[in-house]
N, C-alpha and C positions, 0 to 999 in steps of 0.2 A: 504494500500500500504506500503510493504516494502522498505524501503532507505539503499543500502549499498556505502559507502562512501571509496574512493579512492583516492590513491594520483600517480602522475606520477611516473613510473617505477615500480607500482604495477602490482602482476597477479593476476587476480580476473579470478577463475574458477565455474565451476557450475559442479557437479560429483550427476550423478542420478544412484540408487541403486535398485528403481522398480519404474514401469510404467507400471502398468497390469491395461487396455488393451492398451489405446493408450497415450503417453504424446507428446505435441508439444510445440516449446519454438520460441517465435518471437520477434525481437529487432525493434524498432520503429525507422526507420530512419528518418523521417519526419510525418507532420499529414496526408499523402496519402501514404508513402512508408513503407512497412514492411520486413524483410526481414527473412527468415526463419533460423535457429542456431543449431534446434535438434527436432528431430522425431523417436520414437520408437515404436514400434506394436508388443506385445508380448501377450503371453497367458500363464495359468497356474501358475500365479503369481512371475513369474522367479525372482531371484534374479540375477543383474551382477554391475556391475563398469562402466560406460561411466563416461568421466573427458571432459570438453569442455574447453579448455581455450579462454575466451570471451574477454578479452583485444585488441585481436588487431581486434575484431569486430566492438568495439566501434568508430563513429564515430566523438562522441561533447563530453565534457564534462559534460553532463546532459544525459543519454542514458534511455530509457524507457523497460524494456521487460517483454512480458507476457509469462506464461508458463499456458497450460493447458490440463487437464487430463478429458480423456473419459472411463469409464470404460460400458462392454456393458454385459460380462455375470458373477453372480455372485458375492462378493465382490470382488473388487478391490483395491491395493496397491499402492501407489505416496510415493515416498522417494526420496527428492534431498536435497543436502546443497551447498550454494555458502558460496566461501573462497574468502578472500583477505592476498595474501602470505601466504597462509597454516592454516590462523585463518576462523573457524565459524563465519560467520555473518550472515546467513540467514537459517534456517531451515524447511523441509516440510515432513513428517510424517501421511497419514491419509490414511482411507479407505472409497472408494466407492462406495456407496450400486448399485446394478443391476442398469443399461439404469441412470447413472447419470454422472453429469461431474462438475467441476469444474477450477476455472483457480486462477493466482495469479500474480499479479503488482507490479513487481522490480523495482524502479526508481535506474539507477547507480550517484551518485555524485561525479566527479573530483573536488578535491580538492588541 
Protein backbone atom coordinates (compact mmCIF):
# COMPACT_ATOMS: atom_id res chain seq x y z
CA UNK A 1 0.00 0.00 0.00
CA UNK A 2 0.95 3.38 -1.07
CA UNK A 3 0.75 6.59 1.44
CA UNK A 4 0.52 9.94 -0.02
CA UNK A 5 0.51 12.47 2.52
CA UNK A 6 -1.29 15.90 2.47
CA UNK A 7 -1.70 18.87 4.06
CA UNK A 8 -4.86 21.22 4.19
CA UNK A 9 -5.21 23.53 1.06
CA UNK A 10 -3.41 20.89 -0.88
CA UNK A 11 -4.79 19.42 -4.48
CA UNK A 12 -3.90 16.02 -4.65
CA UNK A 13 -4.96 14.82 -8.34
CA UNK A 14 -4.74 11.47 -9.96
CA UNK A 15 -4.10 12.00 -14.01
CA UNK A 16 -4.32 8.49 -16.00
CA UNK A 17 -2.53 8.40 -19.21
CA UNK A 18 -3.68 4.48 -20.21
CA UNK A 19 -6.12 2.11 -19.03
CA UNK A 20 -6.26 -0.59 -21.84
CA UNK A 21 -8.99 -2.39 -21.28
CA UNK A 22 -10.64 -1.38 -18.36
CA UNK A 23 -9.29 0.90 -15.06
CA UNK A 24 -11.70 1.61 -12.03
CA UNK A 25 -10.74 3.99 -9.19
CA UNK A 26 -12.90 3.79 -5.66
CA UNK A 27 -12.57 5.88 -2.41
CA UNK A 28 -13.59 4.12 0.66
CA UNK A 29 -15.99 6.10 2.52
CA UNK A 30 -16.41 3.90 5.27
CA UNK A 31 -15.99 -0.12 5.90
CA UNK A 32 -19.44 -0.62 3.87
CA UNK A 33 -19.58 2.46 1.78
CA UNK A 34 -17.44 2.90 -1.48
CA UNK A 35 -17.93 5.34 -3.66
CA UNK A 36 -16.83 5.34 -7.35
CA UNK A 37 -14.19 8.51 -8.60
CA UNK A 38 -13.09 7.12 -12.27
CA UNK A 39 -13.98 4.53 -14.95
CA UNK A 40 -12.57 4.08 -18.31
CA UNK A 41 -13.04 1.29 -21.01
CA UNK A 42 -10.85 1.73 -23.92
CA UNK A 43 -9.38 -0.52 -26.58
CA UNK A 44 -6.36 -0.56 -28.66
CA UNK A 45 -4.11 0.72 -26.12
CA UNK A 46 -5.10 4.55 -26.57
CA UNK A 47 -3.10 6.91 -25.10
CA UNK A 48 -5.07 10.33 -23.54
CA UNK A 49 -4.88 12.65 -20.24
CA UNK A 50 -7.98 12.25 -17.68
CA UNK A 51 -6.67 14.71 -14.59
CA UNK A 52 -9.36 13.99 -11.54
CA UNK A 53 -8.99 16.35 -8.81
CA UNK A 54 -9.60 14.15 -5.65
CA UNK A 55 -9.40 16.75 -2.95
CA UNK A 56 -12.76 17.61 -2.59
CA UNK A 57 -13.72 13.89 -2.77
CA UNK A 58 -12.17 13.31 0.20
CA UNK A 59 -14.18 12.96 3.19
CA UNK A 60 -11.67 12.33 6.60
CA UNK A 61 -8.44 12.99 6.82
CA UNK A 62 -7.39 9.37 6.53
CA UNK A 63 -9.05 8.44 2.88
CA UNK A 64 -8.43 4.90 1.52
CA UNK A 65 -8.61 4.39 -2.44
CA UNK A 66 -8.29 1.47 -4.70
CA UNK A 67 -7.61 1.67 -8.38
CA UNK A 68 -7.95 -1.21 -10.49
CA UNK A 69 -7.07 -2.50 -13.83
CA UNK A 70 -8.74 -5.21 -16.17
CA UNK A 71 -7.16 -5.93 -19.11
CA UNK A 72 -9.04 -8.64 -21.22
CA UNK A 73 -7.53 -8.82 -24.86
CA UNK A 74 -3.84 -8.94 -25.59
CA UNK A 75 -1.28 -6.87 -23.44
CA UNK A 76 -2.56 -4.36 -21.74
CA UNK A 77 -1.25 -0.77 -20.48
CA UNK A 78 -2.06 1.07 -16.60
CA UNK A 79 -0.33 4.52 -16.54
CA UNK A 80 -1.56 6.98 -13.77
CA UNK A 81 0.42 9.21 -11.28
CA UNK A 82 -1.04 11.04 -8.31
CA UNK A 83 0.34 14.69 -7.44
CA UNK A 84 0.04 16.76 -4.55
CA UNK A 85 0.39 20.44 -5.89
CA UNK A 86 1.92 19.47 -9.02
CA UNK A 87 4.64 17.10 -7.26
CA UNK A 88 4.82 13.09 -8.05
CA UNK A 89 4.19 11.20 -5.36
CA UNK A 90 2.61 8.15 -6.59
CA UNK A 91 3.56 6.32 -9.64
CA UNK A 92 1.98 3.23 -11.88
CA UNK A 93 3.52 2.17 -15.13
CA UNK A 94 2.94 -1.61 -16.07
CA UNK A 95 1.46 -4.01 -18.50
CA UNK A 96 -1.18 -6.68 -18.42
CA UNK A 97 -0.77 -9.83 -19.81
CA UNK A 98 -4.34 -11.36 -21.66
CA UNK A 99 -7.62 -12.13 -19.07
CA UNK A 100 -5.43 -10.43 -16.12
CA UNK A 101 -6.08 -7.74 -13.69
CA UNK A 102 -4.75 -6.02 -11.05
CA UNK A 103 -5.56 -3.20 -8.41
CA UNK A 104 -3.59 -0.84 -6.17
CA UNK A 105 -4.17 0.60 -2.39
CA UNK A 106 -3.61 4.58 -1.98
CA UNK A 107 -4.05 5.40 1.65
CA UNK A 108 -4.53 9.57 1.51
CA UNK A 109 -2.91 11.20 4.88
CA UNK A 110 -4.06 14.65 6.12
CA UNK A 111 -1.61 16.17 7.70
Amino acid sequence: MATVKYKAGDRVTMTVTRADNVLLGYLAESTNVRRKIYERMTDYDARFQDEIDLTPSFRSGNQDMLVTAINCSSAGHVEFLIEVNGKDQYRVSETLGQNKSKSWHVNFQKS
